[in-house]
GUDOTI-865887 format. One record per residue (C-alpha): residue number from 0; residue in one letter; x, y, z. Coordinates in steps of 0.1 Angstrom, whole numbers, plus 5000, padded with zeros to 4 digits. Example, Ala and Ser with C-alpha at 12.3 -4.5 7.8 and 13.67 -1.06 7.14 Angstrom:
# GUDOTI-865887
<site 0,"A",<5123,4955,5078>>,
<site 1,"S",<5137,4989,5071>>,
***
This chain:
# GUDOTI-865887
<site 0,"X",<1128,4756,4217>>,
<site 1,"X",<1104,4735,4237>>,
<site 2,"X",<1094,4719,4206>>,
<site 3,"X",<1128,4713,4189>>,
<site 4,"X",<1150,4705,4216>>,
<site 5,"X",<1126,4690,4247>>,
<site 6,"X",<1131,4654,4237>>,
<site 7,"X",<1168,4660,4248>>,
<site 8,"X",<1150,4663,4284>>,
<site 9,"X",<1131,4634,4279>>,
<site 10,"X",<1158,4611,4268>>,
<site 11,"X",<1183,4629,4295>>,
<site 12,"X",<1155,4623,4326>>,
<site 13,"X",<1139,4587,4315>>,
<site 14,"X",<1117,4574,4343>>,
<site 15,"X",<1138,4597,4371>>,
<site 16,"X",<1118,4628,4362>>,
<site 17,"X",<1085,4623,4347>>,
<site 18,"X",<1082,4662,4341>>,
<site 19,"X",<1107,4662,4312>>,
<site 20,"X",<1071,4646,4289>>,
<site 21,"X",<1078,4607,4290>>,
<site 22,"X",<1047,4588,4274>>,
<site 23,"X",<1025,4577,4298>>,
<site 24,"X",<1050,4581,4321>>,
<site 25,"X",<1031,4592,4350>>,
<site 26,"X",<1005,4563,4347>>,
<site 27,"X",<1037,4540,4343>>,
<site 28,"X",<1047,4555,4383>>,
<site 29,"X",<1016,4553,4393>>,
<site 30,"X",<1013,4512,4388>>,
<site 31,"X",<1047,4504,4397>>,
<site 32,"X",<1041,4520,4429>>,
<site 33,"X",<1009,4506,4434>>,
<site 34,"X",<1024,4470,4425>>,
<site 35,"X",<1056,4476,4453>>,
<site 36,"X",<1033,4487,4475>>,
<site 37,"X",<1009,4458,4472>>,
<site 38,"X",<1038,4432,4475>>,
<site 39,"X",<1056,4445,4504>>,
<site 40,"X",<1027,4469,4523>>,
<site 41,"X",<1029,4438,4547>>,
<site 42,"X",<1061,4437,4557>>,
<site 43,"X",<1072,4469,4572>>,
<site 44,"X",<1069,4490,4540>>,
<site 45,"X",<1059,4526,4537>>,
<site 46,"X",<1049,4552,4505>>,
<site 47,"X",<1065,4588,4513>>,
<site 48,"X",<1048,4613,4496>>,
<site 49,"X",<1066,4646,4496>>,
<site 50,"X",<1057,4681,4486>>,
<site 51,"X",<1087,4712,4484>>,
<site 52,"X",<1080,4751,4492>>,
<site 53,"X",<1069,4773,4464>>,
<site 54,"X",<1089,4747,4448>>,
<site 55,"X",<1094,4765,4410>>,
<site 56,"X",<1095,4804,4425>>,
<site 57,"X",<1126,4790,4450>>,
<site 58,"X",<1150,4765,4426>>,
<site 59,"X",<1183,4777,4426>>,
<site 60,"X",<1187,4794,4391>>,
<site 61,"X",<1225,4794,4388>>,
<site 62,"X",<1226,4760,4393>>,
<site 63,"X",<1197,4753,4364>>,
<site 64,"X",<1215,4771,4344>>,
<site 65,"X",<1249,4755,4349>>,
<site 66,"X",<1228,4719,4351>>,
<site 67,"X",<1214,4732,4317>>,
<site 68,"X",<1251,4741,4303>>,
<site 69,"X",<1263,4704,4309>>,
<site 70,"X",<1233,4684,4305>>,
<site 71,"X",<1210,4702,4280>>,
<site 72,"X",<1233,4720,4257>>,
<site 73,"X",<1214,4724,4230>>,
<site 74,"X",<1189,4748,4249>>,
<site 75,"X",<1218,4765,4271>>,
<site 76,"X",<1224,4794,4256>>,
<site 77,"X",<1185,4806,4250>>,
<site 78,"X",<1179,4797,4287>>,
<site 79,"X",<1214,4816,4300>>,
<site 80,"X",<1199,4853,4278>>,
<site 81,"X",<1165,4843,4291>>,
<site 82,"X",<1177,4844,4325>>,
<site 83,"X",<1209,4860,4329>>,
<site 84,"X",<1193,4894,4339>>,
<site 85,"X",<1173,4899,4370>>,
<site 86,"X",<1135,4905,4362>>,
<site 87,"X",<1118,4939,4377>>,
<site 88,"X",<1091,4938,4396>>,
<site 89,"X",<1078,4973,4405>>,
<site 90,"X",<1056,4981,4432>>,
<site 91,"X",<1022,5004,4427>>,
<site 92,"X",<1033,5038,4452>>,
<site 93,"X",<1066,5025,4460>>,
<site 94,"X",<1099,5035,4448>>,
<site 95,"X",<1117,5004,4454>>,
<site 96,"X",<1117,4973,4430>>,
<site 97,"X",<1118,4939,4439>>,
<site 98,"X",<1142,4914,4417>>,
<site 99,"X",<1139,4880,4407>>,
<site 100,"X",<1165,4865,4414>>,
<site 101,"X",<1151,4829,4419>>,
<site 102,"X",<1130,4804,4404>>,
<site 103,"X",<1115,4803,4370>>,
<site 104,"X",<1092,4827,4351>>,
<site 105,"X",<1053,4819,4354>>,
<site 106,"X",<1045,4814,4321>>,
<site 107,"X",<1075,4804,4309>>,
<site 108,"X",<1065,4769,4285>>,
<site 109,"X",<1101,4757,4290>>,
<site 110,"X",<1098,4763,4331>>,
<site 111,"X",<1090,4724,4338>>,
<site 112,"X",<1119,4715,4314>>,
<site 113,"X",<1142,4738,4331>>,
<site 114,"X",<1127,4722,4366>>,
<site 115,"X",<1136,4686,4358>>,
<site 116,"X",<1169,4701,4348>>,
<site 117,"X",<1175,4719,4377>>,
<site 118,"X",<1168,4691,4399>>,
<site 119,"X",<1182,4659,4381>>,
<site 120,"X",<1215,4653,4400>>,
<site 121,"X",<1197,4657,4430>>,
<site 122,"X",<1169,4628,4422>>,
<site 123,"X",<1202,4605,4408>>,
<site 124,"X",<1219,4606,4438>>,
<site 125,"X",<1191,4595,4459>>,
<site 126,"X",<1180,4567,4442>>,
<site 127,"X",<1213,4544,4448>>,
<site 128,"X",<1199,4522,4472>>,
<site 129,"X",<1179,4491,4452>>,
<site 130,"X",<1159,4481,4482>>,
<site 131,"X",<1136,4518,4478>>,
<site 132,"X",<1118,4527,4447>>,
<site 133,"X",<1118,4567,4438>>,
<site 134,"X",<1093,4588,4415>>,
<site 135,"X",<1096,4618,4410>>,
<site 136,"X",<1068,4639,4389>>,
<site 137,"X",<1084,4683,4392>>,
<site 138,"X",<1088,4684,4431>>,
<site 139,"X",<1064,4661,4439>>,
<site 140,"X",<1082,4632,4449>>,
<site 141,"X",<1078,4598,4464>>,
<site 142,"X",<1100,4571,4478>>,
<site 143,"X",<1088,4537,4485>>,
<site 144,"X",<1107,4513,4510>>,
<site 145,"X",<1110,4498,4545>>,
<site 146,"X",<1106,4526,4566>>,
<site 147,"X",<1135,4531,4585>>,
<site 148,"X",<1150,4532,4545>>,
<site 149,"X",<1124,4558,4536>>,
<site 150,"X",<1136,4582,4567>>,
<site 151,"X",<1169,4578,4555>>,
<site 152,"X",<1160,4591,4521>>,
<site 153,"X",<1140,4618,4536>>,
<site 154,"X",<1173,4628,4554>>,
<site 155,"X",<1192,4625,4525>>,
<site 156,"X",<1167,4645,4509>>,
<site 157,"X",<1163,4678,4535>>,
<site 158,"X",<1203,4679,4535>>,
<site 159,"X",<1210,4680,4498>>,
<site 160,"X",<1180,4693,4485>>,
<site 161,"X",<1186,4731,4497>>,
<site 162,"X",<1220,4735,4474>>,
<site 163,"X",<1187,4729,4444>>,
<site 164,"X",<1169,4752,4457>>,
<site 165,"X",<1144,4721,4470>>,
<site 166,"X",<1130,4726,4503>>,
<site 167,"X",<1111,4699,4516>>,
<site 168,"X",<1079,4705,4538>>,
<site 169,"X",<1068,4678,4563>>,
<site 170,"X",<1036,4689,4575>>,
<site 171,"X",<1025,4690,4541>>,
<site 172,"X",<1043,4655,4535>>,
<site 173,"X",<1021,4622,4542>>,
<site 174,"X",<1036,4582,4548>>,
<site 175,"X",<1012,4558,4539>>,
<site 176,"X",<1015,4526,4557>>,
<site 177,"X",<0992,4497,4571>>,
<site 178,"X",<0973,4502,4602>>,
<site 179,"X",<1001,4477,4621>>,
<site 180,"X",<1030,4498,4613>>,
<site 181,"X",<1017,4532,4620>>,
<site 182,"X",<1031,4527,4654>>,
<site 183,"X",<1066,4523,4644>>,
<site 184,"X",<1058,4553,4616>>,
<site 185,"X",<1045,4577,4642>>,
<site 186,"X",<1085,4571,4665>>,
<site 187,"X",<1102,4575,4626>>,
<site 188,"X",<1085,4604,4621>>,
<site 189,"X",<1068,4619,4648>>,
<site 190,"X",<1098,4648,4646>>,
<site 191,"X",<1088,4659,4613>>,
<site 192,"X",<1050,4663,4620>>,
<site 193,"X",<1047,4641,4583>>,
<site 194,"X",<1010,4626,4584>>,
<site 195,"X",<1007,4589,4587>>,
<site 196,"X",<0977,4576,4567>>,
<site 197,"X",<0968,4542,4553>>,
<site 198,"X",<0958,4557,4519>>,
<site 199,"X",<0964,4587,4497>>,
<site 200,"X",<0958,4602,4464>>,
<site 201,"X",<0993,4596,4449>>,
<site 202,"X",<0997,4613,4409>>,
<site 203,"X",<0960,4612,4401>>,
<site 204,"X",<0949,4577,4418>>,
<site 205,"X",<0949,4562,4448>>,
<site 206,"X",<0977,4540,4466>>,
<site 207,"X",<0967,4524,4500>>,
<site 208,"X",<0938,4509,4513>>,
<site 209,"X",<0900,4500,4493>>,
<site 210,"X",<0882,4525,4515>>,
<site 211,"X",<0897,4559,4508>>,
<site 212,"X",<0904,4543,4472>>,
<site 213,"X",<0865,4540,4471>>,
<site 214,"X",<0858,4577,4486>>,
<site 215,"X",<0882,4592,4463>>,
<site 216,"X",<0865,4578,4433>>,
<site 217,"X",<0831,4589,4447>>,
<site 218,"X",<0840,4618,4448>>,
<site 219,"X",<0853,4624,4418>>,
<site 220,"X",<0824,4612,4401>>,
<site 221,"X",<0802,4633,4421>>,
<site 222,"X",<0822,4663,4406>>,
<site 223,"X",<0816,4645,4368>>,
<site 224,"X",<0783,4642,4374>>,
<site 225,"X",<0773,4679,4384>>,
<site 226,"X",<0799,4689,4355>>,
<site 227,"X",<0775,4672,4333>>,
<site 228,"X",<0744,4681,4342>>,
<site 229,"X",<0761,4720,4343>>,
<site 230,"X",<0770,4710,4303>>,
<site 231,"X",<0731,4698,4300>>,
<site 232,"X",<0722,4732,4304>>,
<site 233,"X",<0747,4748,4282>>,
<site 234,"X",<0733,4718,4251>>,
<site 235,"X",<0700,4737,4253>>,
<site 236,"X",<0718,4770,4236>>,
<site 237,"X",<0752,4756,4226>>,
<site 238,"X",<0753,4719,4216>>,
<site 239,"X",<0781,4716,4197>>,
<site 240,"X",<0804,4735,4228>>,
<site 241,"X",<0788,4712,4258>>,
<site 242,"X",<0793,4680,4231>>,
<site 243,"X",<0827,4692,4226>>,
<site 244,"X",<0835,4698,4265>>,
<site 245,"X",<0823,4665,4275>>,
<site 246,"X",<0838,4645,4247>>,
<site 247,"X",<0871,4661,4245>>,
<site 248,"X",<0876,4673,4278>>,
<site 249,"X",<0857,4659,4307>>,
<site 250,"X",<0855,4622,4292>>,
<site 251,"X",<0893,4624,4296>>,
<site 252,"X",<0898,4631,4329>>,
<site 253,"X",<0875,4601,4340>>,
<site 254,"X",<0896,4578,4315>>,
<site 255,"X",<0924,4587,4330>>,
<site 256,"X",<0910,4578,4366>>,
<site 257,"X",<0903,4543,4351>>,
<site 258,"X",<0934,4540,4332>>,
<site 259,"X",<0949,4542,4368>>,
<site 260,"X",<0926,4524,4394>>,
<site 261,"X",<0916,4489,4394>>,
<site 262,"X",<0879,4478,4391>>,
<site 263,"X",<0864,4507,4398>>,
<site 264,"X",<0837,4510,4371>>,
<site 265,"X",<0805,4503,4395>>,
<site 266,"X",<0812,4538,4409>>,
<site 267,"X",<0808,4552,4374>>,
<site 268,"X",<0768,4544,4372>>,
<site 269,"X",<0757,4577,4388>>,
<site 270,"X",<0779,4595,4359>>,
<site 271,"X",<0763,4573,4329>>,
<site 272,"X",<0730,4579,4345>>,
<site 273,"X",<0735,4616,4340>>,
<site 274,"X",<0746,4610,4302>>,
<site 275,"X",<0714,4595,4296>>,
<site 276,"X",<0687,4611,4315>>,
<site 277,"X",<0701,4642,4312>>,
<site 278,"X",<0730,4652,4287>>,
<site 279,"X",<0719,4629,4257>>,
<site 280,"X",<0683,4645,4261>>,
<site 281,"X",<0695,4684,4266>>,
<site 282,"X",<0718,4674,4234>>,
<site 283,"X",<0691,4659,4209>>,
<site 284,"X",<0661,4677,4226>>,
<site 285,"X",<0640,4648,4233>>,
<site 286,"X",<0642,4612,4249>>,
<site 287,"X",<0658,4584,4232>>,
<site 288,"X",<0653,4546,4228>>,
<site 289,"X",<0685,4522,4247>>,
<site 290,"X",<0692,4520,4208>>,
<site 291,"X",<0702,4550,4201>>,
<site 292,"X",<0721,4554,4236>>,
<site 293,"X",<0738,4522,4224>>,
<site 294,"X",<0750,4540,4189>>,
<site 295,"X",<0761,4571,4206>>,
<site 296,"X",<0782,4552,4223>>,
<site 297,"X",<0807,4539,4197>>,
<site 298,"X",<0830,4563,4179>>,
<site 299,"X",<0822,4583,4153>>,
<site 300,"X",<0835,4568,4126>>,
<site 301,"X",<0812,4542,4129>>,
<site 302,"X",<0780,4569,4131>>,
<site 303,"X",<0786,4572,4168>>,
<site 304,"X",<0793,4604,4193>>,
<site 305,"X",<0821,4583,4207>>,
<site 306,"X",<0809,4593,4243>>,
<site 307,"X",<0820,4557,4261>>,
<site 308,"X",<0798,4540,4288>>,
<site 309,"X",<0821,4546,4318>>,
<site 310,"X",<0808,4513,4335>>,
<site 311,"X",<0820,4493,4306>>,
<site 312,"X",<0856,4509,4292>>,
<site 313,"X",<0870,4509,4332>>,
<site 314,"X",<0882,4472,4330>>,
<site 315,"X",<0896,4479,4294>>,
<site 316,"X",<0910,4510,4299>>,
<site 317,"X",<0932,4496,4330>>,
<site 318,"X",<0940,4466,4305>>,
<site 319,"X",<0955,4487,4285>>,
<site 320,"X",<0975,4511,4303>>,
<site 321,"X",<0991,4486,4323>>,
<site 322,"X",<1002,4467,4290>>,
<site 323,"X",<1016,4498,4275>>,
<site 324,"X",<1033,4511,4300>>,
<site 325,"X",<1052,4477,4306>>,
<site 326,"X",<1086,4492,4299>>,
<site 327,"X",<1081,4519,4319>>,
<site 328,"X",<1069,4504,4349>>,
<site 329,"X",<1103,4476,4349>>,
<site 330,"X",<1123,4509,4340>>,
<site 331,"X",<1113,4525,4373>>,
<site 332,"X",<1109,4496,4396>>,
<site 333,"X",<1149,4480,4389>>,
<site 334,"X",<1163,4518,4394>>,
<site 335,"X",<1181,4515,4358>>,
<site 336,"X",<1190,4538,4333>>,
<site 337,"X",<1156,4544,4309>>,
<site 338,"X",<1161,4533,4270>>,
<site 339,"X",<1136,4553,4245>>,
<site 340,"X",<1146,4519,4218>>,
<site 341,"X",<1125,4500,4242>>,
<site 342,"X",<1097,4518,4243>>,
<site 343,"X",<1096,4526,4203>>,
<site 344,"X",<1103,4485,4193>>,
<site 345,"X",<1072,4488,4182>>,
<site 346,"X",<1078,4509,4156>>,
<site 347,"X",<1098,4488,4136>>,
<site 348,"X",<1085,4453,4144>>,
<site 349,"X",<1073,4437,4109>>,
<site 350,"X",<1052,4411,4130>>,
<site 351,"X",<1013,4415,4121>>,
<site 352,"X",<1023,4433,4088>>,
<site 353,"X",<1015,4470,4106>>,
<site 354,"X",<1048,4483,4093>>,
<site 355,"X",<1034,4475,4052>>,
<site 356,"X",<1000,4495,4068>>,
<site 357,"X",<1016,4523,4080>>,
<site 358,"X",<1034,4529,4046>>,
<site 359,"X",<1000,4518,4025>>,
<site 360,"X",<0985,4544,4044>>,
<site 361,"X",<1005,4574,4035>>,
<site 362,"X",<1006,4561,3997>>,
<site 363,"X",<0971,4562,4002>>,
<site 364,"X",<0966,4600,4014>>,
<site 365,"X",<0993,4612,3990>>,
<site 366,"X",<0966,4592,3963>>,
<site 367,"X",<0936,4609,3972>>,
<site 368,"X",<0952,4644,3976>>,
<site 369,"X",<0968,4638,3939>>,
<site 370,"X",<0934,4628,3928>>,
<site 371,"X",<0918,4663,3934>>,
<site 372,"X",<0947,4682,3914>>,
<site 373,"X",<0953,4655,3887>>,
<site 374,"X",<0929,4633,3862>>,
<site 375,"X",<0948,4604,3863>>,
<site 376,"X",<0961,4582,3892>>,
<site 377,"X",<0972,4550,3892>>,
<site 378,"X",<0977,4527,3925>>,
<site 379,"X",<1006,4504,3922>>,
<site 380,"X",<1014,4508,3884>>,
<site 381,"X",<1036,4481,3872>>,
<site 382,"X",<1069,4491,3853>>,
<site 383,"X",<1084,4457,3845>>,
<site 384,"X",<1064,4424,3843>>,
<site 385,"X",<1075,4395,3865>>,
<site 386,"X",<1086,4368,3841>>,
<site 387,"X",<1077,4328,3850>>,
<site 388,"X",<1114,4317,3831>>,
<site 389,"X",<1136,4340,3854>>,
<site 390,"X",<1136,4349,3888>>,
<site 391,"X",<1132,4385,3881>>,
<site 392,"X",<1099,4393,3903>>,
<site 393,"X",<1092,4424,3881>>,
<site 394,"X",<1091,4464,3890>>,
<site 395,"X",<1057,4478,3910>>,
<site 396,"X",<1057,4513,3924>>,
<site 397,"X",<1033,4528,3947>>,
<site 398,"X",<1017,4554,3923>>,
<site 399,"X",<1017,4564,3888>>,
<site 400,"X",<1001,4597,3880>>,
<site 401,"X",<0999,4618,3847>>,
<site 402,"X",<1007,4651,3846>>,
<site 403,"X",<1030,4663,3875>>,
<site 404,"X",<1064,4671,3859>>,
<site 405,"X",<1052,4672,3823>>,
<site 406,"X",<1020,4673,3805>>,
<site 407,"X",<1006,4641,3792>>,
<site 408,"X",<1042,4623,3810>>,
<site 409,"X",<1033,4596,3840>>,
<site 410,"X",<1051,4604,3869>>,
<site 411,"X",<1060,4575,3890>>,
<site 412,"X",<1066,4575,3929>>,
<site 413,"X",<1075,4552,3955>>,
<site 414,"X",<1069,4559,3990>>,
<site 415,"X",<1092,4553,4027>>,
<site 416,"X",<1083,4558,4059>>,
<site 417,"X",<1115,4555,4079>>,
<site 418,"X",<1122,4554,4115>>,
<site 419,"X",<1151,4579,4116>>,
<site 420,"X",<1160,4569,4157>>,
<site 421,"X",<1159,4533,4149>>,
<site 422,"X",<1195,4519,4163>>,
<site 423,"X",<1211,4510,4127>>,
<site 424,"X",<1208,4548,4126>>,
<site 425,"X",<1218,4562,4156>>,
<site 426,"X",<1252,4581,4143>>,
<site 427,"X",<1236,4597,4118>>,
<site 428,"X",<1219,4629,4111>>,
<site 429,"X",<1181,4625,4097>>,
<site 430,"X",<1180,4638,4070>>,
<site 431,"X",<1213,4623,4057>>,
<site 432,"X",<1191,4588,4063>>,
<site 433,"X",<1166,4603,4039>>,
<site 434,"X",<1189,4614,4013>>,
<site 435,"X",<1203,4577,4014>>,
<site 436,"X",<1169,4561,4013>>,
<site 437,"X",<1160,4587,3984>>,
<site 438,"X",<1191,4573,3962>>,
<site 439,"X",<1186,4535,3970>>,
<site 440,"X",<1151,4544,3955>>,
<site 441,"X",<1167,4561,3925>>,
<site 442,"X",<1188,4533,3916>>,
<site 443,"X",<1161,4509,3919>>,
<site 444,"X",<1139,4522,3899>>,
<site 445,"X",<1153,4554,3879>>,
<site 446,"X",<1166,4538,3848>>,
<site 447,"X",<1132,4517,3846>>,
<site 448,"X",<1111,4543,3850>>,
<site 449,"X",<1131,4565,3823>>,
<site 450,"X",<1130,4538,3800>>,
<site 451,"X",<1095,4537,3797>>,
<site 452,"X",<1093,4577,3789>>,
<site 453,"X",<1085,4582,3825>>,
<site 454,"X",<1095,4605,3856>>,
<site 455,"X",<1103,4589,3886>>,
<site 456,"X",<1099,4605,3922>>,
<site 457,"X",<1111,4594,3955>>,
<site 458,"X",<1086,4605,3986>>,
<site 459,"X",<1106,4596,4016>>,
<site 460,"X",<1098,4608,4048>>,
<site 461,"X",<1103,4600,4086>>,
<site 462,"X",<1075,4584,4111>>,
<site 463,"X",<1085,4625,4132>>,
<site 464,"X",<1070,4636,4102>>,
<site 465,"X",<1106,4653,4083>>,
<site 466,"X",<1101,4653,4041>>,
<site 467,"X",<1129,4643,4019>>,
<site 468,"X",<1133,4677,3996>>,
<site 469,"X",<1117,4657,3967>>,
<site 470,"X",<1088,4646,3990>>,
<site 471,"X",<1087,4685,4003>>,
<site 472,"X",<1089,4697,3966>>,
<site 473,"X",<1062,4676,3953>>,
<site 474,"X",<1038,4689,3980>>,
<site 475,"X",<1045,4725,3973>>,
<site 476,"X",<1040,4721,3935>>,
<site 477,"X",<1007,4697,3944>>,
<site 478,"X",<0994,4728,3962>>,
<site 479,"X",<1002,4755,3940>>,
<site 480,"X",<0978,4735,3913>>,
<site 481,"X",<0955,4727,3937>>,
<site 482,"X",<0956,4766,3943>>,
<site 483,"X",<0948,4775,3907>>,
<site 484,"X",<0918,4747,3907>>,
<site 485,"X",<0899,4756,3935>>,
<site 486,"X",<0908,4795,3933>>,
<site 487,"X",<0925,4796,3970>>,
<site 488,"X",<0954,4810,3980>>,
<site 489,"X",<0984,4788,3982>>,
<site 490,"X",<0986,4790,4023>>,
<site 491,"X",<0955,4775,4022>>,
<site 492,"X",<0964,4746,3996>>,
<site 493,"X",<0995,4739,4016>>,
<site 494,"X",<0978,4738,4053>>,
<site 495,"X",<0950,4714,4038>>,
<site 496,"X",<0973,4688,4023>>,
<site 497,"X",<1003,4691,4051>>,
<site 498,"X",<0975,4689,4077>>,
<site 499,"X",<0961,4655,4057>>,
<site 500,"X",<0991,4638,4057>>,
<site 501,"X",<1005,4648,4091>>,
<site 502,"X",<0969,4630,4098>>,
<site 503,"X",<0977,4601,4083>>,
<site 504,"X",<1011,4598,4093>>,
<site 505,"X",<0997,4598,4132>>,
<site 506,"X",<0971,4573,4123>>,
<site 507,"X",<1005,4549,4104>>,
<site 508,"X",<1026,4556,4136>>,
<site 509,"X",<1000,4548,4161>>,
<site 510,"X",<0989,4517,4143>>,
<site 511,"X",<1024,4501,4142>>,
<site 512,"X",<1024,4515,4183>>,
<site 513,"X",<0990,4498,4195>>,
<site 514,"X",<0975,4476,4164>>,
<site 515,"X",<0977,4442,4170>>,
<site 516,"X",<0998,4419,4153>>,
<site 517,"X",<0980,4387,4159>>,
<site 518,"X",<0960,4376,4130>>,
<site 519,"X",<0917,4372,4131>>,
<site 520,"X",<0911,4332,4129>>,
<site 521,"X",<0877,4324,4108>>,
<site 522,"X",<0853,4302,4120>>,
<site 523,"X",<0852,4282,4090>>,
<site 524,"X",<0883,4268,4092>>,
<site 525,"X",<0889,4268,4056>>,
<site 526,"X",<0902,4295,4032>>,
<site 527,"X",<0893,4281,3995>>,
<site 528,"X",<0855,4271,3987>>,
<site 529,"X",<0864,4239,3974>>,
<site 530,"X",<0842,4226,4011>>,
<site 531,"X",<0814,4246,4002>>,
<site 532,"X",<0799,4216,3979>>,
<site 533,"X",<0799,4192,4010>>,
<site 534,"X",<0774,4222,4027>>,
<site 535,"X",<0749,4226,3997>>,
<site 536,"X",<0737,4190,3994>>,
***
């Protein structure tokens, strides 16, 4: 259920609740806060940080469920037989049973949807003033404003937050605030015994001032470093874990950090140190050459171990997430209503030629995978010639293989990738879109195709990764002879190729997402050799 109906939570919460799984939504909170705060820390302004009570064990569970009825429908009536009966909890020596009545269940992987649920009136009724700012990430929340505005949200919040089942603790709360205003902060809220600080860790960085920015990156790459010397010592017995650990694991929680805080990749020599003097040793048994360091450094495609220099990639890594997260961050900071067609625009934008890319490379995939089954493929076979007298620009397909349908016939297919959320799509069901974008294909090239003693074969399929049944068909019967070739069952034939192209398809997705569309210049500043003469004499 998580899988098939969670990105109703994501489109139903936006930027108010960054627990429903928004793309990079929490970096997106984390540098428009930082950027209000920047702009405005000097004039009375204030960062609330604000922590609830057991907050998931205590949410009030009818109203999840009724918040669940009305604004996540598709999901209500799983959650309502999940939780309509009271959970037992019995006691070792005791007769008596202990009911829960409350909350969510630990374990549960819808239990943050159901969370951001729960409490999503509550977080839209507090943000109706435009001169605060609000995040919220589960119960963690945070309101950013002139002070006297952030105690009234505070107030706002202890008084309506109860009927959620949202109790708000202030002595585990902190305000951060500059060291002029913590006077007037201490006489706000000095009743609630809520800490006043200049700088706290806020969402995985740091929002306040340089020196507990500095100390908290310290001391986070303290911890990296003695993680990495701990994986040193498991690359003695078990390289390819500690290479895994570090490269898929620990590397990401330092990228993040960067991602998040500004020019902080001088802290980050202690941690490359340890790479080199101690990991890259442990790893290769022996001492290498800066060389060598140099190549392990870039990613493995290009023969690298695509373990980054952490003093170099902190710069480029903040680059980067404060460019794509753009939407997000003017989504939260004007209060207004989140629109997932913003974010994906890049989907669909022809600029830079990535959409013709992204289809090239799942022709491509499907090209290769045909290749091992049948003798013959053709790329971009060409049904009808273009003629010079007419404006007829000729038939050209994507592949042509013999074989499929018929022995000794060529089989002819053209490929789509379609963007089935796009807005010219929006009232209709996906895989009506497909079936449409199958027929145009037909009656393009069908009678063509036929004419020449051919098959033809539409593979249509959506950037989510949903096959046409033609495209699903061919794949099935593309497995079942690579299945009597290699002598493998047909589970195995199947995972290999769906697990090739859903592979590709990411790769076609995220290039049209973060490929860029502005074209290399040469240096030569000529495209023809007809210069070339004027260089040889």
């Amino acid at each position: 259920m998580a899988l098939t109906t969670g990105t109703d939570v994501e489109m139903l919460c936006g930027t108010d609740q960054l627990a429903s799984g928004l793309k990079a939504g929490i970096e997106g909170a984390v540098h428009a806060m930082t950027e209000r705060y920047t702009q405005h820390s000097g004039n009375g302004w204030g960062l609330l940080l604000v922590d609830a009570k057991n907050a998931f064990n205590m949410v009030n569970r009818v109203a999840a469920l009724w918040n669940a009825r009305v604004l996540w429908p598709r999901c209500s009536r799983f959650l309502f037989n999940t939780y309509r009966g009271f959970a037992r909890l019995v006691l070792r020596g005791s007769d008596e049973c202990l009911f829960s009545k409350e909350g969510v269940t630990q374990g549960d992987p819808l239990s943050m949807l159901i969370y951001a649920v729960a409490l999503l009136p509550l977080v839209k009724s507090l943000k109706a003033k435009e001169n605060r700012l609000q995040t919220w990430y589960a119960d963690d929340s945070a309101c950013i404003g002139n002070i006297k505005e952030v105690r009234s949200w505070y107030d706002q919040l202890a008084e309506q937050g109860p009927a959620y089942g949202y109790f708000p603790e202030p002595k585990k709360s902190c305000l951060i605030v500059t060291p002029q205003f913590e006077d007037e902060a201490r006489i706000l809220f000095g009743d609630l015994g809520v800490q006043i600080v200049n700088g706290h860790r806020f969402l995985g960085g740091v929002i306040g001032d340089c020196m507990t920015a500095d100390n908290f990156v310290r001391k986070k790459v303290a911890m990296w470093v003695d993680c990495v010397e701990k994986l040193s010592k498991a690359a003695t017995k078990s390289p390819q874990a500690a290479y895994t650990a570090l490269s898929k694991s620990l590397q990401c929680e330092w990228s993040y950090l960067q991602r998040v805080m500004l020019n902080c990749g001088g802290a980050f020599v202690p941690l490359q140190d340890a790479i080199l003097k101690a990991f890259y040793p442990a790893l290769f048994e022996g001492d290498l050459s800066d060389a060598e360091c140099k190549l392990f450094s870039l990613p493995t495609r290009f023969a690298g171990l695509g373990i980054n220099n952490p003093t170099e990639t902190a710069s480029s890594l903040y680059h980067t997430s404060t460019q794509g997260t753009k939407v997000v961050v003017e989504a939260i900071k004007r209060c207004g209503e989140f629109s997932s067609a913003c974010h994906l625009d890049a989907i669909n934008c022809k600029k830079g030629g990535l959409v013709i890319l992204r289809h090239n490379e799942i022709r491509d995939c499907i090209g290769d995978l045909a290749s091992q089954v049948w003798p013959q493929v053709i790329k971009e076979p060409i049904v009808n010639e273009a003629t010079a007298t007419s404006s007829d620009p000729g038939l050209r397909l994507d592949l042509g293989i013999r074989g499929v349908w018929q022995p000794q016939v060529e089989a002819l297919f053209d490929v789509r990738v379609i963007d089935t959320d796009a807005p010219s799509h929006c009232h209709r069901v996906p895989n009506a879109i497909l079936e449409s974008s199958s027929q145009e294909k037909k009656r393009m090239y069908k009678k063509a195709v036929e004419d020449r003693r051919g098959t033809f074969t539409s593979f249509v399929l959506s950037v989510d990764g949903l096959l046409h049944k033609e495209a699903s068909h061919f794949i099935k019967h593309m497995a079942t002879a690579l299945s009597s070739k290699w002598d493998k069952a047909y589970s195995i034939t199947s995972s290999y190729i769906r697990s090739r192209l859903a592979f590709a398809r990411v790769r076609a997705v995220n290039l049209c997402l973060r490929g860029s569309r502005t074209k290399w210049r040469s240096g030569l500043g000529f495209d023809d050799g007809a210069p070339l003469a004027s260089f040889m004499e």
